[in-house]
C-alpha positions in Angstrom: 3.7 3.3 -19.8 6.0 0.7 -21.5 7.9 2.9 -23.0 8.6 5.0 -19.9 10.0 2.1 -18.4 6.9 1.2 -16.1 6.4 -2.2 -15.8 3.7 -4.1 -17.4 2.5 -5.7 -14.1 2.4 -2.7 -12.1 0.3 -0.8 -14.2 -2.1 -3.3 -14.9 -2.2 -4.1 -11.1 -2.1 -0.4 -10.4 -5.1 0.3 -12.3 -7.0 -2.7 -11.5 -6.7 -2.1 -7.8 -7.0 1.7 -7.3 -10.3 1.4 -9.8 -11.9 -0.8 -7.0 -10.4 1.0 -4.1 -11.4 4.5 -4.7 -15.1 3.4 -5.5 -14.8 2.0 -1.8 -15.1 5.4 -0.2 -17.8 6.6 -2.5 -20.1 3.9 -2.0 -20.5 5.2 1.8 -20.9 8.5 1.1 -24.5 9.5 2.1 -27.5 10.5 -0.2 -27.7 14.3 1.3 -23.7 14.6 -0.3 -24.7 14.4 -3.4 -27.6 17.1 -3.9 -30.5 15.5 -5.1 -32.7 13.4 -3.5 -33.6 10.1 -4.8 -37.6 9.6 -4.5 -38.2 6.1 -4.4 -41.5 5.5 -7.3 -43.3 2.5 -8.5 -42.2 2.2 -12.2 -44.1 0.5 -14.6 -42.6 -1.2 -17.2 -43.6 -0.5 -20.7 -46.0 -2.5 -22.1 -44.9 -3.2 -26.2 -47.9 -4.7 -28.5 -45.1 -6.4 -30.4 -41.4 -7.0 -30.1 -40.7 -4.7 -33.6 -42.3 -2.0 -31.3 -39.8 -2.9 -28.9 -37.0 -3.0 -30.4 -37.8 0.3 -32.4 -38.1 2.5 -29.2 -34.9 0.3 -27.5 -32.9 1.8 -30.9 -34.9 5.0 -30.3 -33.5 5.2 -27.2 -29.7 4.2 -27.5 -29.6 6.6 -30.7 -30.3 9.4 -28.5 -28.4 8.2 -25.7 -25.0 7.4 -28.7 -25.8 11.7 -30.0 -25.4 12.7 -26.8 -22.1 10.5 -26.4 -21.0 11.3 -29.7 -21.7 15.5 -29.2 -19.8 15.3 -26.2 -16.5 13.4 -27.3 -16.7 15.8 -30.6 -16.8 19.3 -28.1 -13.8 17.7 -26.1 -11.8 16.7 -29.1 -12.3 20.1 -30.3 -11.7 21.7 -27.2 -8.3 19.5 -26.9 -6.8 19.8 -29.4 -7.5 24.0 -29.6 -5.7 23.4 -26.4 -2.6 21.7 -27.7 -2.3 23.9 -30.5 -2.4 27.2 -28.1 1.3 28.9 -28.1 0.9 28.3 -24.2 0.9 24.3 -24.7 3.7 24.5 -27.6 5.7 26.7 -25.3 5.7 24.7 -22.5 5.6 20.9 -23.0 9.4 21.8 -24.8 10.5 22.0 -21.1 8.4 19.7 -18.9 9.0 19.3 -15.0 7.2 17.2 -13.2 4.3 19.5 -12.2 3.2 20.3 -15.7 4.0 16.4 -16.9 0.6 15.9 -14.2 -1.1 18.9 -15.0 -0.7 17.9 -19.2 -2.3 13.9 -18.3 -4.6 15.5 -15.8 -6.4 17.6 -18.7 -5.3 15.8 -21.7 -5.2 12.6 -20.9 -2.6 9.8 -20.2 -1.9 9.3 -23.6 -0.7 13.0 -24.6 1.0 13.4 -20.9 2.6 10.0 -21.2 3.8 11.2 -24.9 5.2 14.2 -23.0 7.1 12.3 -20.9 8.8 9.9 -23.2 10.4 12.7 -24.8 11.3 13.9 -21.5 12.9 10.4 -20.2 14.5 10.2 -23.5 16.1 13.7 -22.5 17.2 12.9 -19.4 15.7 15.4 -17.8 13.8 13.3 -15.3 14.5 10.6 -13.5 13.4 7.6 -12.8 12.3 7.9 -9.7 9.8 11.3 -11.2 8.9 9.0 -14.1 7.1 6.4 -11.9 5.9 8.9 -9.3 4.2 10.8 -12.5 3.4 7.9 -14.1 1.6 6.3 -10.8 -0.3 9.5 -10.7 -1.7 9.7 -13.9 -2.4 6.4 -14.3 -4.9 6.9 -10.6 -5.9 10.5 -12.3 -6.1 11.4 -15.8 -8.6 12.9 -18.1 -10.8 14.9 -15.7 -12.7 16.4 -18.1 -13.0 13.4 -20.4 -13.8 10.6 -18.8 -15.8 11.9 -16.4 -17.8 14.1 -18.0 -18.9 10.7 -19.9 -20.1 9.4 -16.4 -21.9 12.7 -15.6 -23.8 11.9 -19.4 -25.3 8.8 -16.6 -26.2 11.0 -13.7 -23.1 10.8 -11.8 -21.5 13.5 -10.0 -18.4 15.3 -11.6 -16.9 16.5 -8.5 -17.1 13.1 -5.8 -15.6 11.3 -9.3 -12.9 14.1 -9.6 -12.4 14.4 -5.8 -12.5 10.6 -5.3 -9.6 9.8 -7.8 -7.7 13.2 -7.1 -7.6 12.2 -3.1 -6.1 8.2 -3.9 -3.9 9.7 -6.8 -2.4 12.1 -4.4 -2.6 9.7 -1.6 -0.9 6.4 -3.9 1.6 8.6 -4.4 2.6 10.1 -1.8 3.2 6.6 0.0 5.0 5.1 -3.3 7.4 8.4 -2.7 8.0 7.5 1.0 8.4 4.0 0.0 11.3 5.1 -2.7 13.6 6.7 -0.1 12.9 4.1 2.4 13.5 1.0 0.4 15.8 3.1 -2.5 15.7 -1.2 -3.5 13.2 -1.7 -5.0 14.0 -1.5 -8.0 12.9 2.6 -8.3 16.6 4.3 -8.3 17.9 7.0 -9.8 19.5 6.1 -13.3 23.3 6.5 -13.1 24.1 9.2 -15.8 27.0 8.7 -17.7 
């Protein structure tokens, strides 16, 4: 984000706030939403002759829960960067518009979009003003297969995370747009070109 020109303090305070802001909504969702009903059960806690036992089915445990991490980070990597290398990808992140510059983050991640877009703002062929709308965006919404499918791994549901960040991403910035040609002062205008 640096390097596009985005300020240090606005994406740290972008981030920071929107993670907080889109769980908001998602905590009041009700139960029925989500598709499963949670049965409330007594649990009893296991009972460990010693704490070597303990510990032993504690590792047990996280080694199982770390494969399933591990498998799952592998299939995406894999499934990326097949992605990258199609002649589709190669084709068309050699002339980006602002559309594909959010599609690119939104399945790639922030990192390959924002590596996109340099190239582009080096280029000239957006402007500031598309930089940090795209850059707002992605920073709200990136990695929807990623990220969240690492949160599904705990139970959680793909599509209120997807929704949930797609609905403030879109919503961020569509106001930081209106804001722009509002308050053109702010220190979001278009780059003179020489």
């Amino acid at each position: 984000m640096k390097k596009l020109g985005i300020p240090y303090l606005y994406s740290i305070a972008l981030r920071g706030t929107m993670a907080f802001l889109t769980v908001l909504p998602v905590i009041y969702i009700p139960q029925s939403f989500f598709g499963t009903e949670i049965i409330q059960t007594s649990q009893t806690t296991p009972h460990y002759e010693s704490v070597i036992q303990m510990l032993l089915a504690s590792t047990q445990k996280a080694t199982l829960l770390s494969i399933k991490i591990i498998l799952l980070i592998s299939l995406i990597i894999f499934f990326m960067d097949w992605l990258k290398s199609t002649k589709f990808m190669q084709k068309y992140t050699q002339k980006v518009n602002t559309s594909f510059s959010i599609l690119v983050g939104q399945l790639l991640g922030i990192t390959y979009g924002a590596g996109i877009l340099i190239s582009e703002a080096k280029s000239g062929n957006l402007n500031k003003q598309e930089i940090i709308f795209i850059a707002t965006f992605l920073m709200i919404s990136h990695s929807v297969l990623e990220d969240t499918l690492l949160f599904v791994i705990f139970g959680a549901n793909y599509w209120v995370i997807v929704g949930a960040r797609l609905l403030m991403a879109f919503l961020v910035s569509f106001i930081l747009l209106r804001m722009m040609k509002l308050f053109p002062s702010l220190g979001m205008k278009k780059e003179q070109r020489a």
